[in-house]
N, C-alpha and C positions, 0 to 999 in steps of 0.2 A: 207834347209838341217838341219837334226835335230843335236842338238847339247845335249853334256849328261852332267850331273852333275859332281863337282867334288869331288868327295864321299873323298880321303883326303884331306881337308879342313885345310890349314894353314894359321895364322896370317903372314903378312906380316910385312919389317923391320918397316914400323910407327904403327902398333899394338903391337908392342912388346913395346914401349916409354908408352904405356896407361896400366893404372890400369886393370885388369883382371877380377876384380868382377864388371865393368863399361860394360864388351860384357854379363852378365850373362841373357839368358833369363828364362821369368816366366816356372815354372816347371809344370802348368800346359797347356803350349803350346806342340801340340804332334811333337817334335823335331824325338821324336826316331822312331818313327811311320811311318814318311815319308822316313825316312832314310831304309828301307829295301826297295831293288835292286825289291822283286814282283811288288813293288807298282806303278811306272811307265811302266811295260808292256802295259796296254793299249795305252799308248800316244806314247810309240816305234812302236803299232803294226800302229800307225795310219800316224806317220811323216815316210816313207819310204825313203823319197830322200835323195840321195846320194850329191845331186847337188842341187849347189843354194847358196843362202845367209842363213849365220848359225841362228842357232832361238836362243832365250835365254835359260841357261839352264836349264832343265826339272825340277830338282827338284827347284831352284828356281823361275820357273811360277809356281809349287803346293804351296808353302809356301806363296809366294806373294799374291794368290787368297785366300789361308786360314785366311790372317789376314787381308783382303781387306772385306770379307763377316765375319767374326769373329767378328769387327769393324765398319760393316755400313757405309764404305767409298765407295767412286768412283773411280775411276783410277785413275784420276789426284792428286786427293789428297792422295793416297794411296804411288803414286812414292813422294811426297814430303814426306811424312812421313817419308820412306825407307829411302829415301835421307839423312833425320836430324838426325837418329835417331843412335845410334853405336847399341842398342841390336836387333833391328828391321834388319837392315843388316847384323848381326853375323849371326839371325835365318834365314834369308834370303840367308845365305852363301856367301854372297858378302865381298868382305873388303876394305877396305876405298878408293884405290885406281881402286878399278872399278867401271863402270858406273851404274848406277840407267836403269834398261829397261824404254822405254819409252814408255807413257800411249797406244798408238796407237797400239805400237807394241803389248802390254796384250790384247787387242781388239783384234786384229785381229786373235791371236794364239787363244782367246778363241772361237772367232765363229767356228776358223778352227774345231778345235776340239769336236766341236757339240755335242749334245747328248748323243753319243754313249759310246763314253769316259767317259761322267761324269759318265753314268750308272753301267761302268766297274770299273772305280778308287770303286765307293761303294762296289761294289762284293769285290774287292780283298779288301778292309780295313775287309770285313764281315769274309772274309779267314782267314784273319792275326789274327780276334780276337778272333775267334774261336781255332785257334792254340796256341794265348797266355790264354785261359782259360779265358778267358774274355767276352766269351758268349757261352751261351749252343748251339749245335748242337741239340742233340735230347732232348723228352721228355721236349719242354718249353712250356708259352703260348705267345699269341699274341691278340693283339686288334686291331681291324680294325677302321677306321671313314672318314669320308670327310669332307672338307673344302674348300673353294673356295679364289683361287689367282685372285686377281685382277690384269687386264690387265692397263698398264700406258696411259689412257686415258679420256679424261674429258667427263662430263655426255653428252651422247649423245640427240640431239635435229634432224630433221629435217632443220630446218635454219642452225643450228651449222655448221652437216656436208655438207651444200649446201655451206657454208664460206668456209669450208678449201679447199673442192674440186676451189674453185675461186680460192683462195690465191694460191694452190700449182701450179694450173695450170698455171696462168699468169707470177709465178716467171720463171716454166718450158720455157715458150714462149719467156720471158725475157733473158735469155740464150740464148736459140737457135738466137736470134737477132743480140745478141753481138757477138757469135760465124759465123753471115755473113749468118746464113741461114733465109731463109721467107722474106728476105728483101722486098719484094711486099706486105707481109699480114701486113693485118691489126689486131694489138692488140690491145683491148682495155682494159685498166683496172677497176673492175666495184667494183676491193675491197672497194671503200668506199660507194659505193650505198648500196652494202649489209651490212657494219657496222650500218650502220645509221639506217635499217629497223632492226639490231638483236638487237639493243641496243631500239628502238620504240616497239620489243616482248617483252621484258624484263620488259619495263614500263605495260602492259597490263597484262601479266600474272602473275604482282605483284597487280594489280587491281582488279581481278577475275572477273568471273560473266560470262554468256551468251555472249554478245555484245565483251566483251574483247576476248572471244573467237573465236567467227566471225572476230574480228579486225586480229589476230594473223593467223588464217588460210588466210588470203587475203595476211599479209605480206610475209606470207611464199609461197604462190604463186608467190608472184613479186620476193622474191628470189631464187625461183624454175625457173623464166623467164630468169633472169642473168645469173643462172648458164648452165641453156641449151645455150645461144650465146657463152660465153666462151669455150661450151663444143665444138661446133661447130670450135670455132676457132682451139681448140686444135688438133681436130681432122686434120684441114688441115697442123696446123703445124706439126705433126706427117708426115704424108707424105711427107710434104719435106726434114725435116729430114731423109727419108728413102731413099730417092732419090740422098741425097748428100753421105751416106752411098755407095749405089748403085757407083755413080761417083768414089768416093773414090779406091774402091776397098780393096785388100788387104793391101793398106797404111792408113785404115781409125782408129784413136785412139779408146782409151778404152771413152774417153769424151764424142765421137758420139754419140755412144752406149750407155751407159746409158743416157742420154738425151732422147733417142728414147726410152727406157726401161721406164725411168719415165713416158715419155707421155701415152704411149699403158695403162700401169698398173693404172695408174688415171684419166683416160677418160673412162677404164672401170667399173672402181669403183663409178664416181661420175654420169656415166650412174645408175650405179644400185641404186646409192641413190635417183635419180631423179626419178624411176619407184616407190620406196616406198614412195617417197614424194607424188606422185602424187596415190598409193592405200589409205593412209591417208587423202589426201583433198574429198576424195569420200564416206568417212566415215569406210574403211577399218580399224581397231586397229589391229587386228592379222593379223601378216606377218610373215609367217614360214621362219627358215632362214636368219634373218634379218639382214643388214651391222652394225655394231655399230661405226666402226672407218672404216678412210679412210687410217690409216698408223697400225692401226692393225685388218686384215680382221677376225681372226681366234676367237678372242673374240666374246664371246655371252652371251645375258642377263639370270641370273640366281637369280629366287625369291627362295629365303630361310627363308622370314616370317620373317625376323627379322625387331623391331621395329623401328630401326637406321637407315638401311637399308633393304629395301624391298626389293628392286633387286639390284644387282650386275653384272657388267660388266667384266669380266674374264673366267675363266676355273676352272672346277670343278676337287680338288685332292683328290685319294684315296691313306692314310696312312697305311703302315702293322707295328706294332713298337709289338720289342721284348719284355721278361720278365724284361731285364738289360734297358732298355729304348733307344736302338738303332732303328731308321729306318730301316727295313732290306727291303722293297719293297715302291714302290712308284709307281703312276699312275696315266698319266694326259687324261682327257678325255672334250673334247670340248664340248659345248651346258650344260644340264641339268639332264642328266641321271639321275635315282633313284635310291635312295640309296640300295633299297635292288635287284636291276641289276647287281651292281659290287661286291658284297660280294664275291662271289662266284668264278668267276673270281681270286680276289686279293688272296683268300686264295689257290687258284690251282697255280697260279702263284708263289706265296714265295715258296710252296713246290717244285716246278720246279728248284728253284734256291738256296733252302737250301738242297734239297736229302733228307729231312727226313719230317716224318707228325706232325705234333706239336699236343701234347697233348690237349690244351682246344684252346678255341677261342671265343673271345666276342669281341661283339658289341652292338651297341645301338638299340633302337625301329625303329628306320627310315630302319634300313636292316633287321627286324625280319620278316620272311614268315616261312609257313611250310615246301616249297617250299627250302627252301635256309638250313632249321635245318637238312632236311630230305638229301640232299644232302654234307651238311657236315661230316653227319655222315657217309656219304658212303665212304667218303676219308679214315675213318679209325681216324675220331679225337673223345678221349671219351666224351669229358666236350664241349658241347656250349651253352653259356649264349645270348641268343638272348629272350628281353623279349616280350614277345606276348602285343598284342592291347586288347584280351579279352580274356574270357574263365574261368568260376569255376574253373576247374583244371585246367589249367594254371597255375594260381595264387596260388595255393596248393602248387604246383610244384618248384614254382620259390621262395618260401616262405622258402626253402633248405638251408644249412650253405653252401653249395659250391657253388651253383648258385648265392647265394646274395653276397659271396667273390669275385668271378670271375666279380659283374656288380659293387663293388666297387672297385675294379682295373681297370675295363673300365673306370671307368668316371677319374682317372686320366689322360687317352689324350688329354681330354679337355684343360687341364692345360699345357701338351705338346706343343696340338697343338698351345697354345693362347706364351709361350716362343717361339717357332719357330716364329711365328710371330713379337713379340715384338725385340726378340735380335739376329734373324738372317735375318730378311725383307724377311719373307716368306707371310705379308700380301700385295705384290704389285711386281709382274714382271716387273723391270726395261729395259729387254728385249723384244721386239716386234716380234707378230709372234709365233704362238702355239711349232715350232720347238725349238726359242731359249727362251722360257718360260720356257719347258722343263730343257734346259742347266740352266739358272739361279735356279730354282728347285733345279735341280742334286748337284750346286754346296751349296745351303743353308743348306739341307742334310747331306750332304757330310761335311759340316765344322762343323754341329753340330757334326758328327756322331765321328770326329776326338777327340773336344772338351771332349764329354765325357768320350770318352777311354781314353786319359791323365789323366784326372780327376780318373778313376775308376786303371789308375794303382799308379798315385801317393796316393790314398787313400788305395792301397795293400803295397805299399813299407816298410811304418811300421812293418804292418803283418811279409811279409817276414824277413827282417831284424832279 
């Protein structure tokens, strides 16, 4: 049952005993911001039930998550913070005598609230700034760029993910044991055969050479053998588990079930690592499609040439940021796409969701086509600074006071996107899973986008004044 904020907000009688300038929060936290009644439409239009156990309230899960991503905390440490803190709970709306939400409980409202939400909370802060003069509607520019989030997973190996499919499978089985089902099957535990041979790759591929490599394909055969028995096992333990389901009937727990859920979902996963494992030992390298994680399917490897990192493991994002330096679009797209594929796209898209065509628009070389210039300008935008790869006149062209203005305000997203990353963990999705990648996305966004509108009205309050 959703539950609502309590918009008048008073100190209770042990707030009144305490100093006043002790609840004062920083004034560039957006207090006032979240405080208009638009701003949680989307999360009223998504919690409908009337019935049930009450949630926490709304505008205190928006503040809780803003200074939770604001702050680079976790859950757990974000309610202890709450908890210690008297200004941390004033901005929170809480007072001394009520309870701190509890970390499980933030989990769970967040996943409820999924995507959708986050996308919408940005819309309506875009509304609200727009309304306070705080961002142009029409006649601005925008720069477009990509960047790739890393998925929270370690480097992928063949042997690797042959290990966790064992380990996850056997704990699976382990379960189902103690729970009274497969009592006849036989499990075997084969985790430490396979530690010993990934720890004996390790030594070899720190060795180099031919022969090391010969070495290292054989071990990962034998751990490709392991994990086919286990898979085997698994696979019979799934079915009994279906079967006592089946028994069960309509008194069967939610426990069953996912037990039965985990098994299906990682016998079929660690199936498909075993088929790449085995196009690999045959001299196959390219695998279109390829598993990278076994707990996050939706990540894929993406080379961006860089010298630190050659390839990466994540999803590739497309930024649209205002002239004022707000995100106003955002877009996550799996695999590798290239860059001058989504340009186009992203800029029909903002316009979709701002109603008007933005005056100029830049981007860098990696989206420049004639293809994507010629198509912009159909939209009706006058200025695009896309610099070409070649061409005499080209370079005439681009050699203009307005074009070379417009590609040195591009290159300030760089510096955007490289803050997003540093001071809101937009270089690493703590969330698994392309959907709630998304959600964590939405909400990094979303705290920047807040950050700076405080910031942009406490730096007019003088003005005004």
């Amino acid at each position: 049952m959703r539950r609502e904020r309590n918009v008048a907000f008073k100190a209770d009688v042990f707030e009144s005993l305490i100093d006043p300038q002790l609840f004062d929060c920083p004034r560039s936290w957006p207090s006032s911001t979240v405080d208009d009644e638009r701003f949680l439409e989307p999360i009223r239009r998504k919690l409908t039930a009337r019935r049930g156990r009450p949630t926490i309230p709304l505008g205190t899960y928006l503040r809780m998550v803003y200074l939770k991503r604001r702050y680079r905390l976790g859950f757990e440490a974000l309610v202890k913070e709450v908890a210690d803190s008297l200004v941390w709970r004033r901005f929170c709306r809480l007072r001394l005598t009520d309870k701190v939400p509890d970390a499980t409980t933030l989990i769970k409202l967040t996943h409820r609230l999924g995507p959708d939400v986050i996308e919408q909370l940005n819309d309506a802060l875009m509304a609200q700034l727009v309304e306070a003069r705080l961002m142009k509607r029409h006649g601005q520019r925008i720069r477009v760029d990509t960047t790739v989030v890393e998925a929270n997973i370690h480097h992928p190996t063949d042997a690797g993910l042959l290990a966790d499919g064992v380990r996850v499978l056997t704990r699976l089985m382990r379960r189902a044991k103690e729970a009274g089902i497969g009592v006849r099957l036989s499990v075997r535990d084969r985790l430490r055969s396979v530690r010993r041979r990934l720890r004996r790759i390790g030594q070899m591929l720190r060795r180099g050479g031919e022969k090391a490599q010969a070495e290292v394909d054989r071990l990962t055969a034998e751990v490709a053998l392991r994990a086919e028995q286990t898979l085997q096992e698994a696979q019979r333990m799934a079915r009994a588990v279906q079967r006592r389901i089946r028994q069960l009937g309509p008194a069967v727990g939610s426990r069953y079930r996912a037990l039965a859920q985990g098994l299906v979902t990682y016998t079929r996963r660690l199936r498909r690592v075993l088929e790449q494992t085995r196009l690999r030992l045959q001299g196959i390298r390219t695998i279109p499609d390829r598993l990278v994680s076994l707990f996050d399917p939706d990540a894929r490897p993406i080379r961006r040439g860089k010298l630190s990192k050659p390839v990466e493991f994540g999803y590739k994002l497309v930024l649209v940021e205002t002239q004022e330096g707000f995100i106003r679009h955002f877009r996550l797209h799996g695999g590798n796409p290239s860059d001058d594929s989504v340009l186009v796209d992203a800029v029909a898209e903002h316009i979709h969701a701002v109603g008007a065509t933005p005056r100029a628009v830049a981007a860098d070389r990696g989206m420049s086509s004639r293809a994507n210039e010629a198509a912009l300008r159909a939209m009706g935008i006058a200025y695009v600074a896309l610099p070409a790869r070649s061409g005499r006149a080209r370079r005439l062209f681009e050699r203009r006071r307005a074009f070379r203005r417009l590609l040195r305000w591009r290159s300030g997203q760089e510096g955007r996107i490289a803050h997003l990353k540093h001071a809101f963990e937009l270089d690493r999705s703590r969330y698994r899973g392309a959907e709630r990648a998304f959600t964590w996305i939405g909400e990094d966004l979303l705290a920047h986008n807040l950050t700076r509108a405080a910031r942009r009205l406490l730096a007019l309050a003088p003005a005004q004044a």
